[in-house]
N, C-alpha and C positions, 0 to 999 in steps of 0.2 A: 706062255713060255716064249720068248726071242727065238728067232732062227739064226743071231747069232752068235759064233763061238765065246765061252767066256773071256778068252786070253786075248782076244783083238780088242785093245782099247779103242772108243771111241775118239774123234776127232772136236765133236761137239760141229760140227760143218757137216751140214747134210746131203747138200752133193761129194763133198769127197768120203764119205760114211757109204753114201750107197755106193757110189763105184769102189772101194774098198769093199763091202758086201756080196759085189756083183764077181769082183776078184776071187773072193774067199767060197763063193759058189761054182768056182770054174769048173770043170769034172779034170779030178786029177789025169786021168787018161787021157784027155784032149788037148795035146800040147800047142794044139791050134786055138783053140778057147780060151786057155791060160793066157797066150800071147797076145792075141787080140783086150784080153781083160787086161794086161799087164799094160800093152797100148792105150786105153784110154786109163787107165789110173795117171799113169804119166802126162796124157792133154789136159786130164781135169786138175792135177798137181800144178802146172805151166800154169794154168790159165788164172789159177786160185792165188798164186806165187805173183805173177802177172800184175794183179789187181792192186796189189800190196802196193805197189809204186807208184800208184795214181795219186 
């Protein structure tokens, strides 16, 4: 059985799957953990975006 949720579609890109993953694990109550998680979903987004233009 997956640890995860069924409604978060995959990306089929495995770094940004895990750090979406890593997001969707944050503990709702740590708005400091969400944010940090929210922070790198956004570096790994930039970097993955980023690459496209090469």
């Amino acid at each position: 059985m997956s640890d995860q949720p069924e409604d978060r579609p995959e990306t089929g890109d495995l770094v940004i799957d895990s750090a979406l993953a890593e997001l969707a694990a944050s503990p709702e109550v740590d708005l400091d953990a969400q944010l940090a998680a929210g922070e790198e979903v956004q570096r790994t987004l930039r970097s993955r975006l980023g690459d496209l233009g090469d």
